[in-house]
N, C-alpha and C positions, 0 to 999 in steps of 0.2 A: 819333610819340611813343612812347617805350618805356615798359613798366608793369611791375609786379610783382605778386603774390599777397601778399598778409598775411592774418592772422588775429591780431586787435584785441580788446583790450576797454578799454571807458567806465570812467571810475569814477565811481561813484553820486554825486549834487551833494551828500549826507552828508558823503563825501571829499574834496572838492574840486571834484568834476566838475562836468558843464556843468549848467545847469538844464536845457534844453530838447535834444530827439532832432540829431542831426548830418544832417543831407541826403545821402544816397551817389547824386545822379547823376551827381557830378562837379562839381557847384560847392560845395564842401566843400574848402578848401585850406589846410592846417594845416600846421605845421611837425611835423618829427621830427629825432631826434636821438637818434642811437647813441652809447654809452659817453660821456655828457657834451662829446660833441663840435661841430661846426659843425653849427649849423641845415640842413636840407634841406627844401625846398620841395617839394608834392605836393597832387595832388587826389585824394579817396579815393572810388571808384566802387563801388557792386555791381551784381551781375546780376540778383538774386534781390529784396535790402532795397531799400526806399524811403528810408526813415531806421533811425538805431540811436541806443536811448534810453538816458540817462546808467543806468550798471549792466549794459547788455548787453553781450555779445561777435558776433562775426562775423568773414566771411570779409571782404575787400577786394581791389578792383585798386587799385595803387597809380599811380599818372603823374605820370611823371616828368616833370616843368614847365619845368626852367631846362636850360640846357646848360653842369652845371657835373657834377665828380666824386659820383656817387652811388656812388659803392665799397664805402664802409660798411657798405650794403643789399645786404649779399652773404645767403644762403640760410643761414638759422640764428641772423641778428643780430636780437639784440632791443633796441627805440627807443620813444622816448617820446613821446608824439603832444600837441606841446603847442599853446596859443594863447598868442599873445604867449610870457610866461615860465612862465605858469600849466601843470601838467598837470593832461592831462585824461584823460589815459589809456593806453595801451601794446600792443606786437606785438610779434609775430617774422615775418620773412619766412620766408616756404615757397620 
């Protein structure tokens, strides 16, 4: 499975965000979406966090889940990390 680095942040459920903290072992699998384009599938893991609660930021591995074009997800792009259509919050890949 191939992964990426991001660095993420929540927005507070004030904003819109989620009520409760995001699980990073890996069963956390959200869509993102660069420049308002096609959804991309992903699971967001850390090494460090357990969870990450609506308003924090963090580092993340990203896994990559389907075997379609993740191009987008080039070093620099920043995407929207949503549920369903809802965002919850945002990155840039390192």
């Amino acid at each position: 499975m191939d992964s990426l680095r991001a660095d993420i942040s929540l927005l507070p459920n004030s904003e819109g965000g989620r009520s409760g903290a995001i699980d990073l072992s890996g069963r956390y699998t959200p869509h993102l979406r660069v420049d308002g384009g096609e959804y991309l599938g992903v699971a967001l893991r850390s090494d460090t966090a357990v969870t990450l609660d609506p308003g924090e930021s963090g580092l993340v591995t990203l896994d990559l889940l389907y075997d379609i074009d993740y191009g987008a997800l080039a070093p620099g792009a920043r995407f929207e990390i949503l549920e369903g259509n809802r965002r919850i919050g945002a990155g840039v890949v390192l």
